[in-house]
C-alpha positions in Angstrom: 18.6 -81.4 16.1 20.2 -81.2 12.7 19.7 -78.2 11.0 17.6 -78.7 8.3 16.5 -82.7 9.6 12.8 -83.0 10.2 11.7 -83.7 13.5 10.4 -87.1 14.5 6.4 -87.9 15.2 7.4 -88.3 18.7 9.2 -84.4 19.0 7.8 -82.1 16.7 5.3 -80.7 19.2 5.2 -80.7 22.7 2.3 -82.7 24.3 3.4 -86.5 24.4 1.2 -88.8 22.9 0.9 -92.4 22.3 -1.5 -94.5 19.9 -0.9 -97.1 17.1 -0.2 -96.9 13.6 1.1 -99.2 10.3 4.2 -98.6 9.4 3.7 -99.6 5.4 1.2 -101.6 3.0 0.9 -104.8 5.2 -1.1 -102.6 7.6 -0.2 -104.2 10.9 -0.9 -101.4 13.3 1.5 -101.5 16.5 2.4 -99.3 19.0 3.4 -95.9 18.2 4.7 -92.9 20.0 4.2 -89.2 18.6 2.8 -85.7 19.7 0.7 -83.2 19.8 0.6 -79.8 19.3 -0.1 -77.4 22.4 -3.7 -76.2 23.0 -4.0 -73.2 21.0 -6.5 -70.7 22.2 -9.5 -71.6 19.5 -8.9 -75.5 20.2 -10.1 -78.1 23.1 -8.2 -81.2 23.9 -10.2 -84.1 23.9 -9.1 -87.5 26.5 -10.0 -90.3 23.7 -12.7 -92.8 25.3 -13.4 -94.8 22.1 -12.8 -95.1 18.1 -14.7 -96.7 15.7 -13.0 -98.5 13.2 -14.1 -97.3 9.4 -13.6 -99.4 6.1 -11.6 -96.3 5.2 -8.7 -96.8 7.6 -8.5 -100.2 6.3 -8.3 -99.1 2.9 -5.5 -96.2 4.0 -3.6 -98.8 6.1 -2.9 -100.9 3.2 -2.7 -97.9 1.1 -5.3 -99.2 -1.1 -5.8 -95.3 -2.2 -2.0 -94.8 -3.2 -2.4 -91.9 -0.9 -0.9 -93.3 2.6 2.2 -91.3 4.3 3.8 -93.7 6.4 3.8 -94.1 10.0 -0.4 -93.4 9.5 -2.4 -93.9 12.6 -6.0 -93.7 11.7 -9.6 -93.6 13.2 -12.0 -90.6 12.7 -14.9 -91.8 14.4 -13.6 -90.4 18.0 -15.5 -89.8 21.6 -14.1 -88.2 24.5 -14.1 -86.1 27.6 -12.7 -82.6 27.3 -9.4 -82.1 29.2 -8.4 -78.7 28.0 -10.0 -75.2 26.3 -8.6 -72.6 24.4 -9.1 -69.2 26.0 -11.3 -68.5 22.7 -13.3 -71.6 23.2 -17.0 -70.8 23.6 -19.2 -73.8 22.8 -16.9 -75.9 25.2 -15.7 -76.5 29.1 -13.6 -79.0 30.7 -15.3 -82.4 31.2 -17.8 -82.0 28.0 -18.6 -85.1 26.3 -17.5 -84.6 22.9 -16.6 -86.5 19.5 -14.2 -85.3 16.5 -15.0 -86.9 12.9 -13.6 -87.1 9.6 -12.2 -83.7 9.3 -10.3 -81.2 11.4 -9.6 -78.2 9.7 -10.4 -76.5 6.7 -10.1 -73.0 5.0 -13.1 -71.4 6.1 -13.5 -69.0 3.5 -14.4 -70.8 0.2 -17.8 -70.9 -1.2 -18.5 -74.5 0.5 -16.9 -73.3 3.5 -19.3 -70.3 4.0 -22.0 -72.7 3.0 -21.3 -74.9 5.9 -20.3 -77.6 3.7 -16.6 -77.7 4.9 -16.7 -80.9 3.9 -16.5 -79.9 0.3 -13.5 -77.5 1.0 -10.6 -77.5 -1.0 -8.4 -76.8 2.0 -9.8 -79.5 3.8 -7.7 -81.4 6.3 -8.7 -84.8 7.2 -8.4 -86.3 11.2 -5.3 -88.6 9.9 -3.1 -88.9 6.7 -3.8 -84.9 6.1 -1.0 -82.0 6.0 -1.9 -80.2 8.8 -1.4 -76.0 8.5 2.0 -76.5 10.2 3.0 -78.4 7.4 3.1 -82.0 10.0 1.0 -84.9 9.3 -2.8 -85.3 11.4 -2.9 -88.6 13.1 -5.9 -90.1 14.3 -8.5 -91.4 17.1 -6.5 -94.9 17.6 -4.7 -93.2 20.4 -4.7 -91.7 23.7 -5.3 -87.6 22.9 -6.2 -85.2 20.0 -5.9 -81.5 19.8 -8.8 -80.3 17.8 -10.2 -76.8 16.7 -13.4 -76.2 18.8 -15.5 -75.7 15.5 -14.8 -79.0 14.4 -16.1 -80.8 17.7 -19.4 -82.4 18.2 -21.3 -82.0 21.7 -22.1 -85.6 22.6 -25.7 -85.3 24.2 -26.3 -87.2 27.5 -28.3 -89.7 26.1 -26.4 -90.6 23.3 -24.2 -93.9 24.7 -20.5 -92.8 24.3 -19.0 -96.6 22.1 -22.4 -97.1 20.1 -22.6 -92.8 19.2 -18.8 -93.2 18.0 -19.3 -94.8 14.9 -22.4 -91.6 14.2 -19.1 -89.5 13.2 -18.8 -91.2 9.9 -21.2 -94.1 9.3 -24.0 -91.5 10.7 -23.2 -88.8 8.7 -22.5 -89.9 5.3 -25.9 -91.5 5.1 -27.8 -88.7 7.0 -26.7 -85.7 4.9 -27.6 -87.6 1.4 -31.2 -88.2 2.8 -31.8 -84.7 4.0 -30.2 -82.8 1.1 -32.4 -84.8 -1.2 -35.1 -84.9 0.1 -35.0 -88.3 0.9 -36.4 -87.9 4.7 -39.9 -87.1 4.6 -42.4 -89.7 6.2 -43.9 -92.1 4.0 -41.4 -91.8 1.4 -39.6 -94.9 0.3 -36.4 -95.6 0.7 -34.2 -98.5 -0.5 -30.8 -99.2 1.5 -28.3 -100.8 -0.9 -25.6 -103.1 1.3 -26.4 -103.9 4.7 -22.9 -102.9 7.1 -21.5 -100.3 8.8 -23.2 -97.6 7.1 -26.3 -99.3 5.8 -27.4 -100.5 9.0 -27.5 -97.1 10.1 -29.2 -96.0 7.3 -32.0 -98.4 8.2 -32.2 -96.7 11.6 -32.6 -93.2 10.6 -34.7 -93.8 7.5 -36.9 -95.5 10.3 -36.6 -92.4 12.4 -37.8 -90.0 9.5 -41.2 -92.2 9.3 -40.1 -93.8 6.1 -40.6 -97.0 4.6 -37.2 -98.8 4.0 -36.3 -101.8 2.1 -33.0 -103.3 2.6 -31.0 -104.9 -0.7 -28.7 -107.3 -0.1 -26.7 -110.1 -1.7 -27.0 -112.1 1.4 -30.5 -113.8 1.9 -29.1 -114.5 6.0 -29.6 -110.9 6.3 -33.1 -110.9 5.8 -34.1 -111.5 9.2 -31.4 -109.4 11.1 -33.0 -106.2 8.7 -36.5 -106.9 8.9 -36.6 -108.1 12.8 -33.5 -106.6 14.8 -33.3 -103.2 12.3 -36.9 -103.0 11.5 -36.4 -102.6 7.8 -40.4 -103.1 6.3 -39.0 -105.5 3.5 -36.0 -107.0 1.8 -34.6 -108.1 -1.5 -32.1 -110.1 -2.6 -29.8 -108.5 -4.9 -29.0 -111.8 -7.0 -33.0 -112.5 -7.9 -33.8 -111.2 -10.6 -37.4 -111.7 -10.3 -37.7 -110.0 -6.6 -36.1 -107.0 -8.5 -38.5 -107.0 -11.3 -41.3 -107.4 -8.7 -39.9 -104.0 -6.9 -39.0 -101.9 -10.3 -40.2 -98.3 -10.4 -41.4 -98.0 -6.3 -38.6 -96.8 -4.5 -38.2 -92.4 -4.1 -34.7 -92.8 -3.5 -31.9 -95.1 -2.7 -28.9 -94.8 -0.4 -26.1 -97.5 -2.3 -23.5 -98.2 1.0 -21.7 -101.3 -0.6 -17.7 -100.5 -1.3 -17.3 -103.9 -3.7 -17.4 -103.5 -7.8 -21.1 -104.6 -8.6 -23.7 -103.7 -11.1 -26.0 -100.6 -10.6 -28.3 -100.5 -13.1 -30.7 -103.0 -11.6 -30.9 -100.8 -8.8 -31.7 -98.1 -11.2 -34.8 -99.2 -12.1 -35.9 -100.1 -9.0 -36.7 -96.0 -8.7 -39.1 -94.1 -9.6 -39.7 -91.6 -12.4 -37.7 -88.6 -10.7 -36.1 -91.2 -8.3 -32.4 -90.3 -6.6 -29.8 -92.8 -6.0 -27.2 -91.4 -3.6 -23.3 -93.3 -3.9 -21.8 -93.1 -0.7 -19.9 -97.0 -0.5 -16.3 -95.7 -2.4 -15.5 -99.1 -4.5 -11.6 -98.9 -6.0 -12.5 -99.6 -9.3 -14.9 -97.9 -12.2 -18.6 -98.8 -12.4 -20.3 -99.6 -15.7 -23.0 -97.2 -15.6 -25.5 -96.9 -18.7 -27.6 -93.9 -18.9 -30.5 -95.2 -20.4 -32.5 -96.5 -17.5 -31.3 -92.7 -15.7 -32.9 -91.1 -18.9 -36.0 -93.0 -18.9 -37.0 -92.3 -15.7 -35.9 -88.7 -15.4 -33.9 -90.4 -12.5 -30.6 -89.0 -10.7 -27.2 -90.7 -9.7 -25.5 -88.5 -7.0 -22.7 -89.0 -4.7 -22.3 -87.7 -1.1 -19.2 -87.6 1.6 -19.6 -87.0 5.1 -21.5 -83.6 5.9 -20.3 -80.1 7.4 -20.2 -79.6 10.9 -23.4 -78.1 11.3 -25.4 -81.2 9.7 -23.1 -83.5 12.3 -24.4 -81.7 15.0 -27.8 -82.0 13.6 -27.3 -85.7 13.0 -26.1 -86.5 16.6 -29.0 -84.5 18.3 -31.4 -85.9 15.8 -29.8 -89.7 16.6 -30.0 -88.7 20.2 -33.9 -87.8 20.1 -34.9 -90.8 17.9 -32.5 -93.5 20.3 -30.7 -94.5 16.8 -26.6 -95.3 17.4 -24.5 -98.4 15.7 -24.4 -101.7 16.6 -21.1 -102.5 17.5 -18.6 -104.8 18.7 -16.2 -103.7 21.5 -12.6 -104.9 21.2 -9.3 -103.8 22.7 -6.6 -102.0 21.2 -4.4 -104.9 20.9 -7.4 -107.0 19.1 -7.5 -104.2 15.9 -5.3 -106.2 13.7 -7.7 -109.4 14.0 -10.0 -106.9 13.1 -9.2 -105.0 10.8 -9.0 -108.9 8.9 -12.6 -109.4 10.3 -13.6 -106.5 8.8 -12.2 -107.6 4.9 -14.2 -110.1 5.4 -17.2 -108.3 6.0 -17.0 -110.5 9.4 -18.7 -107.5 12.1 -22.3 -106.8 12.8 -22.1 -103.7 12.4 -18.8 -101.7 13.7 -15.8 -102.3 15.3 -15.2 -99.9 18.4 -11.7 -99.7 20.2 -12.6 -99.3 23.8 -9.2 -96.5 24.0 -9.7 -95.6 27.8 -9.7 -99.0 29.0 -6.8 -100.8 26.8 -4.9 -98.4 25.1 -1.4 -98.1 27.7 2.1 -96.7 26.7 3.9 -99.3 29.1 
């Protein structure tokens, strides 16, 4: 090689490796050959099984955050079986179920860090799109392999089914930390779930778990059934009725707001309670409107949350594990992600796309 030319995905570390990424902003995803780095002695090796497709690879695909370095090959929701173990590994052996989520490294010293909020981490380096600490770029879980540091791994329990557990990683997670940092999982409690998809669907599940009752709010009235039957959701609203609102205002303890779209939050506002917490964890691309009265009033809070540290994602995926909660998903091949990834625009997937890797992902 040149002096001075930067290697290419496919030689600048020695493991081969073979997935499929977009190229640019159209976000077609196709195959794509790259590497890996070389199990280090504090890191396991994980043989992909499945990946759960997140709104946030679409939005990276297309580059939607003006953040995407092209070739990106996304996916952070990742299961496997462990093929290789550092000689520092402790937590892990060869042939361990395991899963690897949103993040993969991080600085490990910073106040949030020592906290066990890595998540929060300045230093934080994401499972794809991310400047690695060798200065290359992380790709993700739409692939065949992925070398990981063994804190960062989950341990998949037994009884937690491998495709539906995947999407836990990120959907799980982002609504489970909000709930138990504010309090927002103690039976009886009420809790409202704003937007009913990939990550409000789960939020049904676990707010059902804690002993809560949970009300879903929705713009769709054809999603009344599906939340109060299939999900078990105890009642629902339609977002667009004003009246049904006004009938709810001032009963909820606290809210968990999924949907990623522009839309109007102050209705939702006063559907609290004096003291009342609603938690932002859908990530729309444009500014709210957001007026403070109704948040005075009621002494209420608006917070945001993103993801958790490691130690509340293995608390999630035991927790999910005990309770029987996982995602309800659609399995599709690798070659069926650009249909979709248009499916899932249109808010066309009840609730998660999962790329069964093991079975259809093949360099030939």
């Amino acid at each position: 090689m040149e002096k001075g030319k930067k290697a290419s995905p496919e030689d600048e570390h020695p493991r081969k490796a073979f997935g499929w990424a977009a190229r640019d902003s159209t976000g077609v995803l196709s195959p794509f050959k790259f590497s890996r780095r070389k199990n280090g002695d504090t890191d396991v090796t994980l043989r992909i099984l499945y990946c759960g497709i997140c709104h946030s690879d679409l939005h990276c695909i297309k580059n939607e955050w003006a953040n995407t370095v092209y070739p990106v090959l996304p996916g952070h929701e990742i299961v496997g079986v462990i093929t290789d173990v550092g000689s520092k590994v402790n937590k892990f052996k060869v042939g361990d179920k395991a899963g690897v989520g949103c993040m993969v490294n991080s600085c490990r010293s910073c106040p949030s860090c020592k906290q066990e909020s890595e998540n929060y981490c300045g230093g934080l380096i994401l499972t794809y799109n991310s400047i690695d600490t060798d200065g290359t770029m992380t790709y993700g879980g739409y692939s065949d392999t992925i070398v990981v540091k063994e804190h960062f791994v989950v341990r998949f329990p037994e009884s937690m089914p491998l495709d539906k557990g995947a999407p836990l990683l990120c959907a799980g997670i982002t609504v489970y930390t909000p709930m138990k940092y504010f309090g927002l999982s103690e039976p009886g409690k009420h809790l409202g779930v704003v937007g009913l998809g990939g990550l409000g669907h789960v939020a049904v599940k676990f707010g059902k778990a804690f002993g809560m009752k949970v009300t879903v709010i929705s713009t769709s009235p054809s999603k009344q059934k599906e939340a109060t039957e299939s999900l078990g959701a105890d009642a629902f609203l339609v977002s667009r009725d004003s009246e049904q609102l006004k009938a709810a205002m001032g009963t909820m303890d606290g809210i968990i707001n999924t949907v990623s779209a522009v839309h109007d939050i102050a209705p939702l506002i006063n559907l609290l309670k004096p003291h009342g917490k609603m938690i932002m964890v859908g990530a729309p691309d444009k500014p709210l409107q957001l007026h403070v009265f109704p948040l005075i009033m009621g002494g209420r809070i608006l917070a945001g949350s993103c993801i958790g540290g490691m130690k509340d994602t293995q608390e999630m995926i035991d927790f999910a594990a005990k309770h029987n909660v996982s995602a309800d998903i659609e399995l599709v091949r690798i070659d069926y992600v650009n249909k979709a990834m248009e499916r899932l625009a249109k808010g066309d997937v009840r609730y998660r796309f999962v790329i069964d890797i093991a079975n259809t992902l093949s360099a030939a």
